[in-house]
N, CA, C and O of each residue as an XYZ file, in Angstrom:
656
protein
N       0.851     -1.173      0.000
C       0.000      0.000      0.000
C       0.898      1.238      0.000
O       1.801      1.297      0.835
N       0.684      2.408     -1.033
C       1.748      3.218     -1.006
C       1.184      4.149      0.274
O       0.454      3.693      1.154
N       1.578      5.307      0.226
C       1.015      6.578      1.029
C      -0.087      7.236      0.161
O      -0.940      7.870      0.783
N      -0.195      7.173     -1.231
C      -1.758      8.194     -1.802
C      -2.831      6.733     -1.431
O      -4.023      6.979     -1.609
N      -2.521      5.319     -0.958
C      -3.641      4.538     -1.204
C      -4.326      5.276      0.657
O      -3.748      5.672      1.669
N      -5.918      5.108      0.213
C      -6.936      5.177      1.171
C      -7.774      3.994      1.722
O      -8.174      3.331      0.764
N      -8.104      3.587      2.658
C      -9.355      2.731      2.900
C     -10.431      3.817      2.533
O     -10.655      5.009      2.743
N     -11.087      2.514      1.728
C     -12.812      2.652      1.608
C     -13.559      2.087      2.354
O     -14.203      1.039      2.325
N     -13.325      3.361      3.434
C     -14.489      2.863      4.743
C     -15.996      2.780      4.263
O     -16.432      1.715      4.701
N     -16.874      3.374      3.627
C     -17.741      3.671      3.304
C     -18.266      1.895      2.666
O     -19.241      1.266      3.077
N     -17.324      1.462      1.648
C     -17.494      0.461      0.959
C     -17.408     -0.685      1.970
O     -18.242     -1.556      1.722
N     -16.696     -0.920      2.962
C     -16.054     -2.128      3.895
C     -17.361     -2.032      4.688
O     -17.859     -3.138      4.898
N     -18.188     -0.768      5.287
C     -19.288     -0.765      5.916
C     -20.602     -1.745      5.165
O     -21.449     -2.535      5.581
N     -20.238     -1.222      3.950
C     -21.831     -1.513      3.160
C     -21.620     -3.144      2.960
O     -22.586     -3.888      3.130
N     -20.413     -3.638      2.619
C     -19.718     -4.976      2.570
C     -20.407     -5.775      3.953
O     -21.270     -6.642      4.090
N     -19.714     -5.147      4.695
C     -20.229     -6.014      6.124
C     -21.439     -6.002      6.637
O     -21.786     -6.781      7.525
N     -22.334     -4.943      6.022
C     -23.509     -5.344      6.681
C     -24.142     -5.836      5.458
O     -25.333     -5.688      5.735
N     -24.106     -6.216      4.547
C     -24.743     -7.240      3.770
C     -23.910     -8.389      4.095
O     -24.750     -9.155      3.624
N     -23.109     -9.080      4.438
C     -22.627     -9.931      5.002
C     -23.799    -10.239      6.284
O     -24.433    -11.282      6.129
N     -24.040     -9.641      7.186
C     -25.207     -9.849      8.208
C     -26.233    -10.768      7.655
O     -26.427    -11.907      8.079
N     -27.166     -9.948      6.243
C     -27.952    -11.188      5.279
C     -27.307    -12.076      5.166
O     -27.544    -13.136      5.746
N     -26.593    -11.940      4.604
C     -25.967    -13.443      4.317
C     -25.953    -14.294      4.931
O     -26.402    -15.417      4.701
N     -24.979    -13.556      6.593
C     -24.983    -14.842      7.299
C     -25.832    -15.172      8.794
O     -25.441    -15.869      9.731
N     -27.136    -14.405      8.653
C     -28.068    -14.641      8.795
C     -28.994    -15.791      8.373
O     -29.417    -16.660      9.136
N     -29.312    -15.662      6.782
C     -29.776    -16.610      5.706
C     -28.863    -17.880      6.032
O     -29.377    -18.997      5.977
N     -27.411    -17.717      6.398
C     -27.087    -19.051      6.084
C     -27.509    -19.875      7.166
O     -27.760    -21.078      7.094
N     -27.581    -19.040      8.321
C     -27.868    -19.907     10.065
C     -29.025    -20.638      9.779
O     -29.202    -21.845      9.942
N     -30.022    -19.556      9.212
C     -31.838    -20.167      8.554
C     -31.378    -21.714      8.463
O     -31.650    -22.631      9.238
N     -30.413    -21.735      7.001
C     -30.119    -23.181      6.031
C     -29.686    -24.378      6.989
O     -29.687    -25.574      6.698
N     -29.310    -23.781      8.214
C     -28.233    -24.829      8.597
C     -29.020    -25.095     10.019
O     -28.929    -26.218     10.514
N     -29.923    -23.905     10.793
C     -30.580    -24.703     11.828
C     -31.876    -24.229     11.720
O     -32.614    -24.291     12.703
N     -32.331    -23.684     10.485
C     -33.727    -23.122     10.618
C     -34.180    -22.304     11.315
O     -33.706    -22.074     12.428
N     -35.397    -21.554     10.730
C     -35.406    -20.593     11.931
C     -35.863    -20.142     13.070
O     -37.053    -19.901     12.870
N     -35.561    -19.863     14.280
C     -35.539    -19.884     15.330
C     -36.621    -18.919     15.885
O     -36.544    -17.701     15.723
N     -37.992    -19.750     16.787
C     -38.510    -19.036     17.326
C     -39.841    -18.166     16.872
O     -40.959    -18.552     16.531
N     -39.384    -17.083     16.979
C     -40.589    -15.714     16.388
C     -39.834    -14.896     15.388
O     -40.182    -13.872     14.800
N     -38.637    -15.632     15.324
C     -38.314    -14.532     13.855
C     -38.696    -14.765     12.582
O     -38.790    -15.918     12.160
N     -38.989    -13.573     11.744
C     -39.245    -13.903     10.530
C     -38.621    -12.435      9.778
O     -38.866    -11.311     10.216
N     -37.898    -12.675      8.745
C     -37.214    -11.226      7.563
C     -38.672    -11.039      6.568
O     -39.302    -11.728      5.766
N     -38.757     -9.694      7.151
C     -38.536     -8.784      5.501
C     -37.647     -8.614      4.420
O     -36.922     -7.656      4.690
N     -37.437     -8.971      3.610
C     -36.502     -8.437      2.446
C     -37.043     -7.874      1.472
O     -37.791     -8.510      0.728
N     -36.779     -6.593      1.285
C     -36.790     -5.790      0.015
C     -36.055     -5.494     -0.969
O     -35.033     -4.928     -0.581
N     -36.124     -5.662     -2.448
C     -34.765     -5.694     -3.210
C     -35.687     -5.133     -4.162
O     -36.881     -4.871     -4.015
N     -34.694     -4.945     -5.486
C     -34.795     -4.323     -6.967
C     -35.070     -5.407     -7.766
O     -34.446     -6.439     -8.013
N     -36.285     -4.903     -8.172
C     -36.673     -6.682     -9.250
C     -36.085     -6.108    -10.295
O     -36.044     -6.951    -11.190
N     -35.596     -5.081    -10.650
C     -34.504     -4.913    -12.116
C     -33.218     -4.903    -11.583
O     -32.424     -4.264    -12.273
N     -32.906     -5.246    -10.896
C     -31.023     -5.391    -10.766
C     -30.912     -6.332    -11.426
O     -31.885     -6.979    -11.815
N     -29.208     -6.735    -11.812
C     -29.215     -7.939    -13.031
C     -28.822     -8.539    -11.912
O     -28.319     -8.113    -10.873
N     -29.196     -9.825    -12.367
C     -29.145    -11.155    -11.578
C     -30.287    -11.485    -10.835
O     -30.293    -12.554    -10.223
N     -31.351    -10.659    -10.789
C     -32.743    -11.519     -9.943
C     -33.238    -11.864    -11.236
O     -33.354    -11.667    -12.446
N     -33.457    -12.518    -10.175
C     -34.635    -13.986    -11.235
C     -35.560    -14.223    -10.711
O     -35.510    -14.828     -9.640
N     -36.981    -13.761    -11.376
C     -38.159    -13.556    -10.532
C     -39.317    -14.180    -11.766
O     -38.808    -13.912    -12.854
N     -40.443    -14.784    -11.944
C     -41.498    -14.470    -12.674
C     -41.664    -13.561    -13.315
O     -41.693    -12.460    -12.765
N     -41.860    -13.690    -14.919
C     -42.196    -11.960    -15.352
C     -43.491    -11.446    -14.718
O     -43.439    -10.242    -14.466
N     -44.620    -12.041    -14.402
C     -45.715    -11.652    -13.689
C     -45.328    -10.702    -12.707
O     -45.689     -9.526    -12.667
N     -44.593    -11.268    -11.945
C     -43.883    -10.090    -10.786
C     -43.589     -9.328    -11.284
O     -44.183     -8.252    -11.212
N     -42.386     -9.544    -12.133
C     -41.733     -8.377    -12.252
C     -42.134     -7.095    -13.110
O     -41.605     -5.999    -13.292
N     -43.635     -7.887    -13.686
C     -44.497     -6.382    -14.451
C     -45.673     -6.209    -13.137
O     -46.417     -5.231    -13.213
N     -45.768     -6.771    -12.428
C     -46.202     -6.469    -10.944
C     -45.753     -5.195    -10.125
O     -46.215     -4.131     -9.712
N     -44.681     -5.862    -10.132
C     -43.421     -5.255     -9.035
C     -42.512     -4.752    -10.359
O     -41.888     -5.643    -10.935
N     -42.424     -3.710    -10.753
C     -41.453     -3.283    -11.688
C     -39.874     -2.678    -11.287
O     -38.856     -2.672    -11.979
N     -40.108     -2.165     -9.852
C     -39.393     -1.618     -9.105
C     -38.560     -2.300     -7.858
O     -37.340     -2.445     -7.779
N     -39.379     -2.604     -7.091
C     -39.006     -3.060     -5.881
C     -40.274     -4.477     -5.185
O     -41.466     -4.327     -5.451
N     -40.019     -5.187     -4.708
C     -40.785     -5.946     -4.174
C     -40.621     -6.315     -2.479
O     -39.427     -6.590     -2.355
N     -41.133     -6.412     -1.445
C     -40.859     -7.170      0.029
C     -41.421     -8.722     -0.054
O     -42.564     -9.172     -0.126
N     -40.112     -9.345     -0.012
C     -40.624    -10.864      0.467
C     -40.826    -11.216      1.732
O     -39.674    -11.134      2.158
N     -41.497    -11.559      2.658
C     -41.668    -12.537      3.665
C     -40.924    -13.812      3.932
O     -41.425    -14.759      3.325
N     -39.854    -14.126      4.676
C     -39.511    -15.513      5.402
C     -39.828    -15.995      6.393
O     -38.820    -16.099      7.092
N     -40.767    -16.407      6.937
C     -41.482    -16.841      7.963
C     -42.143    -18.053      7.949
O     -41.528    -18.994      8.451
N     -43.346    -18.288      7.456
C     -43.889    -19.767      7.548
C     -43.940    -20.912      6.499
O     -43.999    -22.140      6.547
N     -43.870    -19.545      5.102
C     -43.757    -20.869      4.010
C     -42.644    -20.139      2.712
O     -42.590    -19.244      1.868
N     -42.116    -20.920      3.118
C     -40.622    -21.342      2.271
C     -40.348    -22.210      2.347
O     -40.569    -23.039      3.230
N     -39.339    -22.310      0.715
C     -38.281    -23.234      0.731
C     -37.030    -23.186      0.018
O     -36.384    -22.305     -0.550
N     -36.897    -24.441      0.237
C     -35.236    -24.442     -0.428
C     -34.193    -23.239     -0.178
O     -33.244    -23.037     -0.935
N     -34.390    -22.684      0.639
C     -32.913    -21.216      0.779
C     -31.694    -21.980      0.895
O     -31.362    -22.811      1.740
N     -30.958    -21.433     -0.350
C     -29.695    -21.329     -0.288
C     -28.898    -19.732     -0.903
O     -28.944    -18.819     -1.727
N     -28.158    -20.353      0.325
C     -27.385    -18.732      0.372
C     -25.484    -18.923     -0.512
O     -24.479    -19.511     -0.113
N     -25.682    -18.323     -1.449
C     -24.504    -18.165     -2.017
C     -23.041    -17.157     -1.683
O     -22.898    -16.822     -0.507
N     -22.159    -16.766     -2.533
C     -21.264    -15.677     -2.068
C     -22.045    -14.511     -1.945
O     -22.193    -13.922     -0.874
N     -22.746    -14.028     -3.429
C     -23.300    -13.065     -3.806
C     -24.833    -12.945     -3.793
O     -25.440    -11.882     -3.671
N     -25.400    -14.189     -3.937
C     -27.022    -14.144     -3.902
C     -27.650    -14.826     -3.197
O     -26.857    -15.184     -2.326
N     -28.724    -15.309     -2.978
C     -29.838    -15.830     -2.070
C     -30.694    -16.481     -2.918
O     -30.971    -15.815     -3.915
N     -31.273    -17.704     -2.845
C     -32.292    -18.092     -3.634
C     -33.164    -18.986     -2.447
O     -32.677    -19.548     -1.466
N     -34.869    -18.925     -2.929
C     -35.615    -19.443     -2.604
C     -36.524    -19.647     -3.488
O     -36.336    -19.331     -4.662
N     -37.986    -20.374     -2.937
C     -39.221    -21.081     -3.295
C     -40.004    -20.592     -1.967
O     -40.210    -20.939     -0.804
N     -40.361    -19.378     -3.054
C     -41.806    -18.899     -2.645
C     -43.428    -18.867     -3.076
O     -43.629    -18.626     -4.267
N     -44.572    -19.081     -2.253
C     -45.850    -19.108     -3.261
C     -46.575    -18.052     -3.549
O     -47.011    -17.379     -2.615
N     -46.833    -17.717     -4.794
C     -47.780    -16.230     -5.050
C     -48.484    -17.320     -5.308
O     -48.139    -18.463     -5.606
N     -49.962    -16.602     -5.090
C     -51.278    -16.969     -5.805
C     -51.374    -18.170     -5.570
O     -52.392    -18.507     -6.174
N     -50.830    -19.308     -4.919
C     -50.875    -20.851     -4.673
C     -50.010    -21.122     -5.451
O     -50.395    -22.252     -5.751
N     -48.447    -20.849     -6.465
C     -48.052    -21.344     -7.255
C     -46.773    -20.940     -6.751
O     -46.391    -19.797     -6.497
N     -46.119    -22.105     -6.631
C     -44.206    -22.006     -5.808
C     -43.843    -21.786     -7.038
O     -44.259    -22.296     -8.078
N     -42.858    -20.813     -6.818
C     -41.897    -19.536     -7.467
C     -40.425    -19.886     -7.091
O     -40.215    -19.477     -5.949
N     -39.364    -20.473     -7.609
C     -38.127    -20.208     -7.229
C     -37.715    -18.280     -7.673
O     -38.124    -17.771     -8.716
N     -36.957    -17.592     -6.739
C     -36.275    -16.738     -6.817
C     -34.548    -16.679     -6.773
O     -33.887    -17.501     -6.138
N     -34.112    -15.858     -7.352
C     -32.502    -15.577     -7.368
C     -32.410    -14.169     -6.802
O     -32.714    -13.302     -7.621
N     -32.067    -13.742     -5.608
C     -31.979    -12.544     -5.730
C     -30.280    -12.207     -5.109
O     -29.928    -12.743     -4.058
N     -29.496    -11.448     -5.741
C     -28.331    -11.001     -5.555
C     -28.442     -9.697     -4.111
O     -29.276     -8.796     -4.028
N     -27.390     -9.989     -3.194
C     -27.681     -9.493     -2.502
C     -27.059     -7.852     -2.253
O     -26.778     -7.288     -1.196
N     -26.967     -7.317     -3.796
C     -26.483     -5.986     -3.591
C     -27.513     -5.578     -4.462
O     -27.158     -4.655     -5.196
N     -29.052     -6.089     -4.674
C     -30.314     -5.615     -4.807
C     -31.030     -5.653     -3.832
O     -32.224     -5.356     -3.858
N     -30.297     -6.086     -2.659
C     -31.422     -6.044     -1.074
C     -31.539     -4.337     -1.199
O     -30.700     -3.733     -1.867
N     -32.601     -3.638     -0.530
C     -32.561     -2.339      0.020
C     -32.940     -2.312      1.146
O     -32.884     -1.268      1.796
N     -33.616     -3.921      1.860
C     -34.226     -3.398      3.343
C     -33.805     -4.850      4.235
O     -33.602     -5.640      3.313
N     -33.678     -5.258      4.927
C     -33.700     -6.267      5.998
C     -34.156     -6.085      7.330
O     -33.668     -5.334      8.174
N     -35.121     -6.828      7.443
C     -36.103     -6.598      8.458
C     -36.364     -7.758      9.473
O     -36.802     -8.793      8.971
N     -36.122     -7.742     11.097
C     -36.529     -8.720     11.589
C     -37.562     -8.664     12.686
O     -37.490     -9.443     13.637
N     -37.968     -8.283     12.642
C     -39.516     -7.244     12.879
C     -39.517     -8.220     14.657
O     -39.830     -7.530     15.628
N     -39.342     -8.979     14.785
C     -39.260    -10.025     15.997
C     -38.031     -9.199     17.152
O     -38.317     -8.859     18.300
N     -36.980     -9.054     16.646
C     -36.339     -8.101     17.750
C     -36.140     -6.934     16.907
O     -34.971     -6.574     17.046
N     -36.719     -6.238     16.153
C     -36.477     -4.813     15.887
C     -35.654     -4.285     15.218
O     -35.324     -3.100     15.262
N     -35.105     -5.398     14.302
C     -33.842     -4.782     13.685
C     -34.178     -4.426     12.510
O     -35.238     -4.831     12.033
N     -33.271     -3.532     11.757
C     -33.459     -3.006     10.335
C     -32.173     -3.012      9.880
O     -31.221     -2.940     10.658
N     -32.036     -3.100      8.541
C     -30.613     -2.658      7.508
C     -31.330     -1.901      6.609
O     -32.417     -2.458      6.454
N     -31.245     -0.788      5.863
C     -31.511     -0.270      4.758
C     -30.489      0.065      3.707
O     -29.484      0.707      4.012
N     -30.639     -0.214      2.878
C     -29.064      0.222      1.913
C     -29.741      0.994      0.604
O     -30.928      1.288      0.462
N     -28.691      1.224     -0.263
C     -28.868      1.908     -1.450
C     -28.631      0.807     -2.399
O     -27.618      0.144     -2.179
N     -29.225      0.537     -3.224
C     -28.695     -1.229     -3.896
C     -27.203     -0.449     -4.859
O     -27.179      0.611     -5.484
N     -25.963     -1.599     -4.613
C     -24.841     -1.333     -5.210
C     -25.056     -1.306     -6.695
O     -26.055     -1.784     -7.233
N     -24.216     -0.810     -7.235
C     -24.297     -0.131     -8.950
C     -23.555     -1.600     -9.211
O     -22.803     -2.103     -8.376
N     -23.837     -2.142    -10.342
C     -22.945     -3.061    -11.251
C     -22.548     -2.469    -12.582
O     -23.152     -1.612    -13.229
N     -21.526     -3.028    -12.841
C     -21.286     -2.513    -14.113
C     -21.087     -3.296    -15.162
O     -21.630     -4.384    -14.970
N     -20.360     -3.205    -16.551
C     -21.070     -4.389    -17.376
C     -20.683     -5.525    -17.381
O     -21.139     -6.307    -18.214
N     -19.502     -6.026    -16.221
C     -19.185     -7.240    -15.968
C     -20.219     -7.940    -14.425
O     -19.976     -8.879    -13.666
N     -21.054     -7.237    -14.469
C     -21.576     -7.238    -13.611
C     -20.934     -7.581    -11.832
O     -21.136     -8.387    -10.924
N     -20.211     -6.570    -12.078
C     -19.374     -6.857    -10.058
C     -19.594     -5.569     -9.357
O     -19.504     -4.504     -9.968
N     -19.756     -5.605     -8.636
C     -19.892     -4.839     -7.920
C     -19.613     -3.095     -7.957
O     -18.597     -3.122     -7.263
N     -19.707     -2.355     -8.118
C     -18.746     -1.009     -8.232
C     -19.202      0.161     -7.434
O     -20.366      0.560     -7.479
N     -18.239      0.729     -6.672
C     -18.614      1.708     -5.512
C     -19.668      2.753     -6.098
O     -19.844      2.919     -7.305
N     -20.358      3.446     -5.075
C     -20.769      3.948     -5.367
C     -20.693      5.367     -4.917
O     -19.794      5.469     -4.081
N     -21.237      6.399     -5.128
C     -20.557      7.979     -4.772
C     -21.133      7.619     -2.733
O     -21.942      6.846     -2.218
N     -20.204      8.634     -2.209
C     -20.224      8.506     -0.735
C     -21.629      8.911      0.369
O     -21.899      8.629      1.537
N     -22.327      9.744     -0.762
C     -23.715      9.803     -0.322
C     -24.609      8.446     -0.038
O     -25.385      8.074      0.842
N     -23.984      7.817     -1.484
C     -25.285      7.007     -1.980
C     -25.175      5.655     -1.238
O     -26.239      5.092     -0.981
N     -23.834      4.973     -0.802
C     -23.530      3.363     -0.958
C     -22.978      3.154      0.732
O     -22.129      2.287      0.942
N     -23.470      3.928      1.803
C     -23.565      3.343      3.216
C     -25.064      3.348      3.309
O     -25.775      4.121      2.666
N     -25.577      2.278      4.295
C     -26.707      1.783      4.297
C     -26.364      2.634      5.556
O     -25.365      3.067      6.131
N     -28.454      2.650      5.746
C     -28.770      3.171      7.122
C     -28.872      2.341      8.300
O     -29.808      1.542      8.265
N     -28.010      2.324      9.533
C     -28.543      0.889     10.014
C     -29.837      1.059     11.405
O     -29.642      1.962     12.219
N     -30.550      0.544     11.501
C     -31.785      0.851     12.374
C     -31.892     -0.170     13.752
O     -32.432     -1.276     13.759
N     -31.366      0.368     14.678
C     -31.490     -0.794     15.746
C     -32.430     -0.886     17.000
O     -31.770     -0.926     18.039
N     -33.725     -0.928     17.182
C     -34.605     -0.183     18.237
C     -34.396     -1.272     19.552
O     -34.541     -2.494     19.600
N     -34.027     -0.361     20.503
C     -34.162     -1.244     21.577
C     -35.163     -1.251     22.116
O     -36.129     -0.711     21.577
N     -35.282     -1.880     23.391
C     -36.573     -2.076     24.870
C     -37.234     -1.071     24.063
O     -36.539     -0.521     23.208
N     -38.425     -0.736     24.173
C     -39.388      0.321     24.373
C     -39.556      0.926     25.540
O     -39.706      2.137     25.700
N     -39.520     -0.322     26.786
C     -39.667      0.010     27.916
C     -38.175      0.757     28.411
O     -38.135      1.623     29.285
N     -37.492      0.464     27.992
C     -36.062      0.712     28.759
C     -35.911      3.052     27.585
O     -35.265      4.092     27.714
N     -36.872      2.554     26.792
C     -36.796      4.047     26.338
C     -37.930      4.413     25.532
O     -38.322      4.264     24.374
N     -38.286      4.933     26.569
C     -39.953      4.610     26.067
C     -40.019      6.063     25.313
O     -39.914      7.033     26.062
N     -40.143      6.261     24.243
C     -40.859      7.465     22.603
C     -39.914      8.707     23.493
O     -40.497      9.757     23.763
N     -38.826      8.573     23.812
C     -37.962      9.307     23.803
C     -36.616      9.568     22.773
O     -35.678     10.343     22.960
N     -36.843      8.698     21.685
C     -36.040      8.493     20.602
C     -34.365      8.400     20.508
O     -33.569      8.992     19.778
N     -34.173      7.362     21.605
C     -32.878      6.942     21.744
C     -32.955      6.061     21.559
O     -32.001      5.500     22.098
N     -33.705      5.207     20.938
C     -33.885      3.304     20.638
C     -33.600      3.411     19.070
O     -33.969      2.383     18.502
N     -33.010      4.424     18.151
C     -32.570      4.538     17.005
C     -30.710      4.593     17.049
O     -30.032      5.461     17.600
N     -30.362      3.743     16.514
C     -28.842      4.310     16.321
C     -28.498      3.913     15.072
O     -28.562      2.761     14.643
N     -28.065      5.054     14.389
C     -27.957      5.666     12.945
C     -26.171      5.406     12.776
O     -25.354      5.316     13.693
N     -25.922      5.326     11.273
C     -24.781      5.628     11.481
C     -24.285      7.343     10.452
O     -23.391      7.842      9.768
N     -25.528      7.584     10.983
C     -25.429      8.855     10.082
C     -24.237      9.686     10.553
O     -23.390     10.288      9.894
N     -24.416      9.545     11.993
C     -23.522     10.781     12.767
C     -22.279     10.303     12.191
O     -21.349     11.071     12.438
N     -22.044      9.558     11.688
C     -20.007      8.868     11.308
C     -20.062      9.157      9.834
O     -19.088      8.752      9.200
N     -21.057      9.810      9.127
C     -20.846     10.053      7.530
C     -19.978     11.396      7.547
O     -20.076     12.212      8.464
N     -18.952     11.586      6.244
C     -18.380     12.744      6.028
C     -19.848     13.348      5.337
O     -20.766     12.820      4.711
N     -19.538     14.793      5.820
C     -20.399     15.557      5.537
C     -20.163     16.967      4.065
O     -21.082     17.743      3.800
C-alpha cells in the first residue's frame, strides 16, 4: 500500500452489513429458523441477476418485500445471492436474488433493520462503488421500548459517522 492509497471505509461498511444477510440466511439453512423470527426483504426486481417471474416483475417493476417466515423453501445462500421457493397466488416460485439488490432487511421479531442503497454493477456485472452519499446503508437498531420509552434513543444511525 503506497502513502496516496486510502481505505474505503464507506465500501467495507456496506460490505459487512450485507454480510449480516448473508450470514443470517445461512444460520436459517443450517438450523432453521428460530422461534418468532421472521425477515422482511426488500430488493430491486430490475437489478441484473434476480430472477423472478415476469408476472412479478411487471407487478413489481421496481421493488418488491418478500416474507420468510412460515412458508418457504429451499434457501440457499450463495457468495453473492440468495435463492428461494416462494408461493404467489398458490403457485411455488423459485427466486434468485443477488444481494447488492437487497434495500431493506427486516426482523420485525427483535427490531432490527438494515436499509441500503442497492450497489451499482457494471457491465461485468461486479460490484462497483458507489458515490459517498449514496452506498452506506442506514442501520436501524430499536431497543426495549420500555427501557426508552418514545424518547427516541432506541434509534442508532450511522449517520452521525458520515463525512459531511
Amino acid at each position: 500500500m503506497t502513502k496516496a492509497s486510502t481505505f474505503d471505509y464507506e465500501n467495507l461498511v456496506q460490505e459487512s452489513l450485507r454480510n449480516v444477510i448473508k450470514e443470517t440466511l445461512a444460520t436459517v439453512v443450517k438450523d432453521g429458523l428460530p422461534g418468532k423470527h421472521h425477515f422482511y426483504i426488500s430488493f430491486k426486481t430490475d437489478y441484473p441477476g434476480v430472477d423472478l417471474p415476469d408476472y412479478l416483475r411487471e407487478e413489481y417493476p421496481d421493488d418488491i418485500t418478500i416474507v420468510l417466515q412460515y412458508e418457504f423453501w429451499d434457501l440457499e445462500v450463495g457468495e453473492k445471492t440468495f435463492n428461494v421457493t416462494l408461493c404467489f397466488n398458490d403457485v411455488h416460485e423459485r427466486l434468485t436474488i443477488p444481494l447488492g439488490a437487497v434495500v431493506s432487511f427486516v426482523d420485525p421479531s427483535v427490531k432490527f433493520g438494515l436499509q441500503f442503497t442497492p450497489a451499482e454493477v457494471d457491465a461485468d456485472a461486479e460490484l462497483v462503488q458507489l458515490d459517498n452519499q449514496k452506498k452506506t446503508p442506514k442501520t436501524v437498531i430499536e431497543r426495549d421500548e420500555q427501557a426508552n420509552p418514545g424518547d427516541g434513543t432506541n434509534i442508532i444511525t450511522l449517520d452521525a459517522f458520515r463525512r459531511k
